[in-house]
Every structure is written in structure tokens, then in C-alpha cells.
N, CA, C and O atoms as CSV, one atom per row, in Angstrom:
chain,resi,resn,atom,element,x,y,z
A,1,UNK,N,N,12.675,-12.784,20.299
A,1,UNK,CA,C,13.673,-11.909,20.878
A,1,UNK,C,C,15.072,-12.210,20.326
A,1,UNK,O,O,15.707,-11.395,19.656
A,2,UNK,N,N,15.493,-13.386,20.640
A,2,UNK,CA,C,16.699,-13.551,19.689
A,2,UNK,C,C,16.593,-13.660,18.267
A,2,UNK,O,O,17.523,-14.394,17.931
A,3,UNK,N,N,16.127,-13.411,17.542
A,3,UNK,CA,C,15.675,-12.882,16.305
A,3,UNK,C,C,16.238,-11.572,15.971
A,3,UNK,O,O,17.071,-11.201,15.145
A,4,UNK,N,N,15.450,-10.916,16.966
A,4,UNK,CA,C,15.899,-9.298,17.073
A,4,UNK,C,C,16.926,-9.066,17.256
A,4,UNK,O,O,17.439,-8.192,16.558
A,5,UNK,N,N,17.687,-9.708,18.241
A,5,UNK,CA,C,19.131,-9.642,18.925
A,5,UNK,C,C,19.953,-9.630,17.610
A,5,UNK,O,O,20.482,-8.654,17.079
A,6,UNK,N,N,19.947,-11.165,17.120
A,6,UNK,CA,C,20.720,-11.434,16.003
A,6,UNK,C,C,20.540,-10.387,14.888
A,6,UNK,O,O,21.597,-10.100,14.326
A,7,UNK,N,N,19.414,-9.734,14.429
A,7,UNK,CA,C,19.168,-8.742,13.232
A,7,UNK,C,C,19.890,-7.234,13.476
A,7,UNK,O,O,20.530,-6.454,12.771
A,8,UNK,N,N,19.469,-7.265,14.745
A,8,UNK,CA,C,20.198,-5.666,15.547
A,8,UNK,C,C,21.912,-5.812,15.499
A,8,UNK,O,O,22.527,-4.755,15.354
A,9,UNK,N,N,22.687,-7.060,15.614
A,9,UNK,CA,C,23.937,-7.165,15.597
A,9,UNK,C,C,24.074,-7.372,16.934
A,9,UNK,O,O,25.043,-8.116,16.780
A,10,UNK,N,N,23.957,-7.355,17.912
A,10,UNK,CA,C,23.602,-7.281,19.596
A,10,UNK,C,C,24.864,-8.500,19.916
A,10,UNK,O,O,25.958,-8.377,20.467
A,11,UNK,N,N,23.916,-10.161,19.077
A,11,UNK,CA,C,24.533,-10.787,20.257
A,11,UNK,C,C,26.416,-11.005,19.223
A,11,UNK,O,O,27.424,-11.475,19.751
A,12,UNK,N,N,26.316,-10.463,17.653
A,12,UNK,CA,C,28.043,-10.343,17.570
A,12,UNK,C,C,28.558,-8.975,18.304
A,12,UNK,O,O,29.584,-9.153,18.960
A,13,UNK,N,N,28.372,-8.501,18.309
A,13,UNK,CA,C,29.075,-7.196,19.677
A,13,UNK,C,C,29.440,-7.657,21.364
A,13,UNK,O,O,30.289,-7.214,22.138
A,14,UNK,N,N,28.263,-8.879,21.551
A,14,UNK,CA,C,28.782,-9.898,22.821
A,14,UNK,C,C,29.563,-10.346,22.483
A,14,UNK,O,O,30.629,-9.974,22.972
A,15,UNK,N,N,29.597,-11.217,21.646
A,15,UNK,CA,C,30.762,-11.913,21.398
A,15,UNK,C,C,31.865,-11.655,20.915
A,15,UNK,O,O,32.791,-12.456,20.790
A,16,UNK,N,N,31.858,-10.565,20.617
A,16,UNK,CA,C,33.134,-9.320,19.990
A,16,UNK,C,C,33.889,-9.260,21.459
A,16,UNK,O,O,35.028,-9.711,21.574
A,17,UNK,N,N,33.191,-8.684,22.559
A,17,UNK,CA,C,33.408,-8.531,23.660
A,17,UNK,C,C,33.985,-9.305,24.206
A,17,UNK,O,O,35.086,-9.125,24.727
A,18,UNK,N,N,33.231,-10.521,24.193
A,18,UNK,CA,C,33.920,-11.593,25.004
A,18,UNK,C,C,35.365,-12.430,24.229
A,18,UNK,O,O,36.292,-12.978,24.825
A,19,UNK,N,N,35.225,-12.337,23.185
A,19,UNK,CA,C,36.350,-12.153,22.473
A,19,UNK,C,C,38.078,-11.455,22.702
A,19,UNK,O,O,39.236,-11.814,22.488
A,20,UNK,N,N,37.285,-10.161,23.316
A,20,UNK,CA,C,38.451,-9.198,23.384
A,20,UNK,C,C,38.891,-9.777,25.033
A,20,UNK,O,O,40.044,-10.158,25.232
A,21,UNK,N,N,38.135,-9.788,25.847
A,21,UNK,CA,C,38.077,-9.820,27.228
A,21,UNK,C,C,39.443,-11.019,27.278
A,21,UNK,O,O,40.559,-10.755,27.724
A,22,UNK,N,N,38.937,-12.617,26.594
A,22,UNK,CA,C,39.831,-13.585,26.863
A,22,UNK,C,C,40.786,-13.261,26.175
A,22,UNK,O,O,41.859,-13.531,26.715
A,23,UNK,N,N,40.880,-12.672,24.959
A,23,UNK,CA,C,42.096,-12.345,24.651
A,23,UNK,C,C,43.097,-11.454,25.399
A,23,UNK,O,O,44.295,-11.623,25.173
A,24,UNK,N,N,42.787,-10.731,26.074
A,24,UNK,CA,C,43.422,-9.854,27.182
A,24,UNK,C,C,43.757,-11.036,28.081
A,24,UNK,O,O,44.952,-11.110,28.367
A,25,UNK,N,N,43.102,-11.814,28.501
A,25,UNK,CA,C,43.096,-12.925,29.792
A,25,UNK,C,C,44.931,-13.744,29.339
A,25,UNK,O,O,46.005,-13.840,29.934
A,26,UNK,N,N,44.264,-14.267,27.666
A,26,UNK,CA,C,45.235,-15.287,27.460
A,26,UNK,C,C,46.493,-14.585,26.689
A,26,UNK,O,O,47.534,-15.105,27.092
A,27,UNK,N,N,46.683,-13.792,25.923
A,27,UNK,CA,C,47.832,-13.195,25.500
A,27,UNK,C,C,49.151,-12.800,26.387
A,27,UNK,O,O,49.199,-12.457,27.568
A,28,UNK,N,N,50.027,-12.934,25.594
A,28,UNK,CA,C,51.137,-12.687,26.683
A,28,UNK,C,C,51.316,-10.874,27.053
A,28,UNK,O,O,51.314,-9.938,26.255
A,29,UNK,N,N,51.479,-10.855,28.747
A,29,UNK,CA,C,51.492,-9.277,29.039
A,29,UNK,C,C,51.823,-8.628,28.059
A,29,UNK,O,O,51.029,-7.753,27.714
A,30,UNK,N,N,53.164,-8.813,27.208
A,30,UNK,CA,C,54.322,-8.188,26.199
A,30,UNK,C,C,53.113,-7.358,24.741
A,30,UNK,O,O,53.075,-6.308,24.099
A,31,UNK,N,N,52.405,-8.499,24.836
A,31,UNK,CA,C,51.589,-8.141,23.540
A,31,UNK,C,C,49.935,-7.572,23.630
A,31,UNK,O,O,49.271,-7.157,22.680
A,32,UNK,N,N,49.447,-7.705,25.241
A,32,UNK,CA,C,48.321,-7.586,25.337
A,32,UNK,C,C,47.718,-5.418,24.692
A,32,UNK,O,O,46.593,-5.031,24.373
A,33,UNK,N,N,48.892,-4.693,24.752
A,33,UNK,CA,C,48.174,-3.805,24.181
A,33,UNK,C,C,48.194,-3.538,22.224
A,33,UNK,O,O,47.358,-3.065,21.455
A,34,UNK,N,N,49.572,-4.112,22.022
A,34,UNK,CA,C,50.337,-4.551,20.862
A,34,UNK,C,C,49.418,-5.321,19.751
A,34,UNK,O,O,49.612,-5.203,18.542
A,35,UNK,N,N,48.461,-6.071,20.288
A,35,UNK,CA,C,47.187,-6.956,19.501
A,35,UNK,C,C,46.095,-6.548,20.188
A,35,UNK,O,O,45.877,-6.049,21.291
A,36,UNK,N,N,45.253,-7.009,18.926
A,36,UNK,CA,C,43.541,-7.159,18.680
A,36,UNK,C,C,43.223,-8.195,18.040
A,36,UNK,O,O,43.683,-8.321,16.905
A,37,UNK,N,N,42.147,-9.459,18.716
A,37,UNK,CA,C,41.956,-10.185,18.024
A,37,UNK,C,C,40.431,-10.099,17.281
A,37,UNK,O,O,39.386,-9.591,17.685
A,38,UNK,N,N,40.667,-10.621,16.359
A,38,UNK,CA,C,39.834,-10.430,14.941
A,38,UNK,C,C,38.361,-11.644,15.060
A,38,UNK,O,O,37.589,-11.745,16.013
A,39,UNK,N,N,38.348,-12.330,13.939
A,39,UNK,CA,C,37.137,-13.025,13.707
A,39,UNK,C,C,37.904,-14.480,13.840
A,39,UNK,O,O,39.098,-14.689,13.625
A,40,UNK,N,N,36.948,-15.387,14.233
A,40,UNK,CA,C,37.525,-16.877,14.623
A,40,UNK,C,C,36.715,-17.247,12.915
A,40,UNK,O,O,35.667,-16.736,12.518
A,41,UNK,N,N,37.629,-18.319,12.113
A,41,UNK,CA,C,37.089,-18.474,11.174
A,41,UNK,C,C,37.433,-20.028,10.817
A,41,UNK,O,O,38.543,-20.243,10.332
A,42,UNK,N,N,36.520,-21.160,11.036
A,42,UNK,CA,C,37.334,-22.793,11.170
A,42,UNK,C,C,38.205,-22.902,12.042
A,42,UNK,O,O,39.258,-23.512,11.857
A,43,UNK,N,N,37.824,-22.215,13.321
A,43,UNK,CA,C,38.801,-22.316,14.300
A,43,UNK,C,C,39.932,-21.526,14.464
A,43,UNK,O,O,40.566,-21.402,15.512
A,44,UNK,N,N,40.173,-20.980,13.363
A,44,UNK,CA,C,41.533,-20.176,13.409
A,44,UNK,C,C,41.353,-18.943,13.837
A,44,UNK,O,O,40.975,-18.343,12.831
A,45,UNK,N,N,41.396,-18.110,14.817
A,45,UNK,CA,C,41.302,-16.646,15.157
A,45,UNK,C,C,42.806,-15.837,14.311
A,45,UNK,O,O,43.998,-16.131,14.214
A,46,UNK,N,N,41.889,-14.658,13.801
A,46,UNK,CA,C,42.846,-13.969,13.195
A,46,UNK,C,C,43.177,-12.698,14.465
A,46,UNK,O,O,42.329,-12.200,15.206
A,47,UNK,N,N,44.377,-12.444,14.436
A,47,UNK,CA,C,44.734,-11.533,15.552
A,47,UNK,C,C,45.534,-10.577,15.060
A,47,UNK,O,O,46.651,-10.854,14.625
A,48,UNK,N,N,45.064,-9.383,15.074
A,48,UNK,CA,C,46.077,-8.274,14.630
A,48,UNK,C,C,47.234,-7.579,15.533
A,48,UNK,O,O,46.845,-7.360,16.680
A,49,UNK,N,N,48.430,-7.226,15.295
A,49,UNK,CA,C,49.919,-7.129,15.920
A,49,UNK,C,C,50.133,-5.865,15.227
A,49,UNK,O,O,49.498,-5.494,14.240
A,50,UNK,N,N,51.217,-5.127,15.902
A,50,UNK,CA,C,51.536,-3.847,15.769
A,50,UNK,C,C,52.437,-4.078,15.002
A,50,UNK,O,O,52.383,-3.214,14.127
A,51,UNK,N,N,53.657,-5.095,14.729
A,51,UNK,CA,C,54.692,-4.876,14.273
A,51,UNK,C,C,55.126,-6.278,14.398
A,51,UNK,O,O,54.736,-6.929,15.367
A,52,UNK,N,N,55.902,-6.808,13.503
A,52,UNK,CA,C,56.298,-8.611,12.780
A,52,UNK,C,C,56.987,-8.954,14.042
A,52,UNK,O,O,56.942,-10.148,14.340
A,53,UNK,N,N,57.857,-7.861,15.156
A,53,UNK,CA,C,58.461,-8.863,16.101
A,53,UNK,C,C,57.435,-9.409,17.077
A,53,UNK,O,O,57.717,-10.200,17.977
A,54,UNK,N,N,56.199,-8.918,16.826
A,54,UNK,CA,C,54.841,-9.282,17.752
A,54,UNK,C,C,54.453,-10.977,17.139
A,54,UNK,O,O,54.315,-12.074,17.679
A,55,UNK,N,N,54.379,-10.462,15.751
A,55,UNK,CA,C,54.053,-11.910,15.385
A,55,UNK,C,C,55.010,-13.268,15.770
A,55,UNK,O,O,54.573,-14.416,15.853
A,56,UNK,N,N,56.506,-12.827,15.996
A,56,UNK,CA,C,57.214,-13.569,16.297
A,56,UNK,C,C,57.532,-14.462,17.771
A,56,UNK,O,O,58.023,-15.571,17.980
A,57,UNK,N,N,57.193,-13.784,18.325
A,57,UNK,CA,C,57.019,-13.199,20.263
A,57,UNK,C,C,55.417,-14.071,19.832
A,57,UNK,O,O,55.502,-15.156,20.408
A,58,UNK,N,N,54.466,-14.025,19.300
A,58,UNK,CA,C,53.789,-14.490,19.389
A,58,UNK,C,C,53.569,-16.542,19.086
A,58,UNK,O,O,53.034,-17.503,19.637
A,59,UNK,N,N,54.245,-16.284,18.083
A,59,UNK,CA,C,54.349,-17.762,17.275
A,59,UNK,C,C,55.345,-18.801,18.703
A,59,UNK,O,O,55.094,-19.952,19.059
A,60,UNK,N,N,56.322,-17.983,19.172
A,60,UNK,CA,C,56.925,-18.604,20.025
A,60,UNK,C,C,55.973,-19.385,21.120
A,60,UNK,O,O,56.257,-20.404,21.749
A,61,UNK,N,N,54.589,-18.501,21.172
A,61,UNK,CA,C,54.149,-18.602,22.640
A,61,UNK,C,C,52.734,-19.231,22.017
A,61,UNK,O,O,52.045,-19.591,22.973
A,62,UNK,N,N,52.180,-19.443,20.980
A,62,UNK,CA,C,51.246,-19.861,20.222
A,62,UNK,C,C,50.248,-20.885,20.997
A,62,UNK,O,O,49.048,-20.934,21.266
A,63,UNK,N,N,51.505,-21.743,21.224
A,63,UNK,CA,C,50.491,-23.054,21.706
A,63,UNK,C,C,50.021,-23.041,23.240
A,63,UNK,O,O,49.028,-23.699,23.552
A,64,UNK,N,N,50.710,-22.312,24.183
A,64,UNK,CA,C,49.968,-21.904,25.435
A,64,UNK,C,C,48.533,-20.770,25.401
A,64,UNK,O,O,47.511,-20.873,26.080
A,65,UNK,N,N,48.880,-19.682,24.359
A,65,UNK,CA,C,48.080,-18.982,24.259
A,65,UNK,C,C,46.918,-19.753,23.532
A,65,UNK,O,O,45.785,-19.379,23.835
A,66,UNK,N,N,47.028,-20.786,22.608
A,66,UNK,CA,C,45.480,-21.511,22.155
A,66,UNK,C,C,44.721,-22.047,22.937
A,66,UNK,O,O,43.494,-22.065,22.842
A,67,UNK,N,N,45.686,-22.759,24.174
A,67,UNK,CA,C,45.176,-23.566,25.014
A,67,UNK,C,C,44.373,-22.843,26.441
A,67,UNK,O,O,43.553,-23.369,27.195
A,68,UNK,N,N,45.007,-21.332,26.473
A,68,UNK,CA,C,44.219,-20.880,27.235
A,68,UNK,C,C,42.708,-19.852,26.620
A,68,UNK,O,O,41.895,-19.282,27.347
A,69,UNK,N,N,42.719,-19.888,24.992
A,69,UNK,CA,C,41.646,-19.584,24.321
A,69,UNK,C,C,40.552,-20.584,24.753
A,69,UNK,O,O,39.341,-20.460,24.937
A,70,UNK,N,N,41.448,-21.667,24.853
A,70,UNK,CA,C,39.917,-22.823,24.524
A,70,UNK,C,C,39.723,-23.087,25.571
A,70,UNK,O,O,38.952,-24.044,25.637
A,71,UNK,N,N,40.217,-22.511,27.056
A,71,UNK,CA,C,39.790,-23.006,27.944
A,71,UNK,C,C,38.409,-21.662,28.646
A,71,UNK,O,O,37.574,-21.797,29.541
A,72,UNK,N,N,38.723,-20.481,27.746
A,72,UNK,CA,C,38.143,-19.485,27.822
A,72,UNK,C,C,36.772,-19.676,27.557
A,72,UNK,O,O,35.728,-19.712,28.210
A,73,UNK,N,N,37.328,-19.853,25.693
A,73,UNK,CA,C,36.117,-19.756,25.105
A,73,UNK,C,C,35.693,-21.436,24.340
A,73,UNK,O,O,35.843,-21.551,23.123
A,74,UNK,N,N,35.224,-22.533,25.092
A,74,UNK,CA,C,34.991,-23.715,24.338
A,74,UNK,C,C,34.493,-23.539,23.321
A,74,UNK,O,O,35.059,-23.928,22.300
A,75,UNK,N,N,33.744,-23.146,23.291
A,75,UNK,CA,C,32.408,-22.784,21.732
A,75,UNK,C,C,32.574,-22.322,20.802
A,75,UNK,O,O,31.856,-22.345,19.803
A,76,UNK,N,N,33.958,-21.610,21.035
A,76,UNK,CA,C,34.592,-20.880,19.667
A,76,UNK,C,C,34.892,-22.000,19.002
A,76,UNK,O,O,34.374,-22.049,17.886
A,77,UNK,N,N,35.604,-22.986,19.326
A,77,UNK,CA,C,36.213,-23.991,19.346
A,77,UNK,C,C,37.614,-23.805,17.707
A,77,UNK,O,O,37.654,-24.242,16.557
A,78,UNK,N,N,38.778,-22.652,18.835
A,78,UNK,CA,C,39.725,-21.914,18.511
A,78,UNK,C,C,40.797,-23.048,18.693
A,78,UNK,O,O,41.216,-23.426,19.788
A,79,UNK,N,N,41.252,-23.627,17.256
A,79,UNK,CA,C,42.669,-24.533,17.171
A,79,UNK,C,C,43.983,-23.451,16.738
A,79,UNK,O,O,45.200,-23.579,16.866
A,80,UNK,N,N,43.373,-22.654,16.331
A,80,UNK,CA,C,44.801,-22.449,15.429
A,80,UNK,C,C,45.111,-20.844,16.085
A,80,UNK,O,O,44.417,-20.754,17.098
A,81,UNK,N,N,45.713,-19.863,15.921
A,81,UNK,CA,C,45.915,-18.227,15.555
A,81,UNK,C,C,46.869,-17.944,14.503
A,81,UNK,O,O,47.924,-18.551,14.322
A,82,UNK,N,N,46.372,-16.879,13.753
A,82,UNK,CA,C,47.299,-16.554,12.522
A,82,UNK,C,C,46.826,-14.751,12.655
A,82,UNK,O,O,45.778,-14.155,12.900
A,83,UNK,N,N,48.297,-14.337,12.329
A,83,UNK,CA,C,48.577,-12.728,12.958
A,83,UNK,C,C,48.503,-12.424,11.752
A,83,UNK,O,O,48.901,-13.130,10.825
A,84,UNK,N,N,47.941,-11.246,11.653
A,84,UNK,CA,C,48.235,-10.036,10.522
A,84,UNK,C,C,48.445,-8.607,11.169
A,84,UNK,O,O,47.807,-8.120,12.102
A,85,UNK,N,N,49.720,-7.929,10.295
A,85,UNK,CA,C,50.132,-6.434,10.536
A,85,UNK,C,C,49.144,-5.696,10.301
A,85,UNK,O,O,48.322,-5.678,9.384
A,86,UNK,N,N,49.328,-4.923,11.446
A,86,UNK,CA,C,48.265,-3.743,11.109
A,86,UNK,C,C,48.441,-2.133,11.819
A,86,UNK,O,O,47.456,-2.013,12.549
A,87,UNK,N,N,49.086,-1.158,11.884
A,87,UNK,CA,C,49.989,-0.645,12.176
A,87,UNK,C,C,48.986,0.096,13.119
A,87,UNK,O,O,49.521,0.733,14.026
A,88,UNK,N,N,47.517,0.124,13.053
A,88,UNK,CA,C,47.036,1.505,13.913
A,88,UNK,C,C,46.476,0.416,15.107
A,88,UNK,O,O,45.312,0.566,15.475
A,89,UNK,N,N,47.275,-0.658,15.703
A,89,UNK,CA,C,46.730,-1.426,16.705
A,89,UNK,C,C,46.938,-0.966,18.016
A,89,UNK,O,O,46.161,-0.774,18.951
A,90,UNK,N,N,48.367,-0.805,17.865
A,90,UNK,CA,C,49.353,-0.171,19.347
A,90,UNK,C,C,48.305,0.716,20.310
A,90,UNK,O,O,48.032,0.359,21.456
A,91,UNK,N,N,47.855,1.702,19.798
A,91,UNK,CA,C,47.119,2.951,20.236
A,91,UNK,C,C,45.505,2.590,21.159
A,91,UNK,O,O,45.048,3.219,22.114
A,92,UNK,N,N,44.993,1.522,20.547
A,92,UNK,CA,C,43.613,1.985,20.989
A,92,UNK,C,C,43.278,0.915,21.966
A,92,UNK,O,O,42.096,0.864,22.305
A,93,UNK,N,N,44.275,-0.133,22.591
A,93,UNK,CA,C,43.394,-0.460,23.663
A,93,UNK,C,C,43.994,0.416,24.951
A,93,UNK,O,O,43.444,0.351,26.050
């Protein structure tokens, strides 16, 4: 069964999910519609921002927001975040 799960894409769409969920949890109000976070990659989650004063507003607030990643998600086992622009973010959550 988890075979299947994993081949179907199933259990990354959970974890896509649960992904988005703590990121809503831990992001600051200011930015929670403003970002989308991306793929965790060596720990580092990439998070996409509407616009560079997001990234900035973000970097300020960096190290509370990691600490409430990892209290979210242990298993990710999320040290770092690094933002990239991406202009069609604003709109879709």
C-alpha cells in the first residue's frame, strides 16, 4: 500500500499540505497571504514572497519563524528559510 501511495504521489501532496498548513501556523500574519512555501531541501525550506519588502519583513523575523517550523514539523528537520520572488503569489491563497 505504501508503495502505491508513494507511486500515485499521494503521500507528497500530504506533505505538501502539511507543509502549507504550518506555514500558515508559523509565518508572520503580515506575510501569511504574501508567501508560499516551497520544497524543504537539507533543511532549508524555500518560500516564495510577493515582493523583496516580504523577503525583508521576513529575514527580520527568520529565526522565530524556524523555530516555530521545527516545532511544527520535527521530521522536516527545517534549519534554515531562503525566499525567492515570485510575483503570482499574492492572489491564490
Amino acid at each position: 500500500m505504501s508503495r502505491l501511495m508513494a507511486r500515485a504521489g499521494y503521500d507528497r501532496e500530504q506533505a505538501s499540505a502539511g507543509l502549507e498548513a504550518a506555514w500558515r501556523d508559523a509565518a508572520p500574519e503580515s506575510l501569511r497571504t504574501a508567501s508560499r512555501p516551497g520544497l524543504v531541501r537539507r533543511g532549508v525550506l524555500e518560500v516564495f514572497v510577493s515582493h523583496s519588502a516580504h523577503v525583508q519583513e521576513l529575514a527580520f523575523q527568520k529565526r522565530a519563524v524556524v523555530a516555530r517550523l521545527q516545532s511544527l514539523l520535527p521530521t522536516e528537520g527545517i534549519t534554515d528559510i531562503r525566499c525567492r520572488l515570485m510575483a503570482d503569489v499574492g492572489g491564490t491563497t
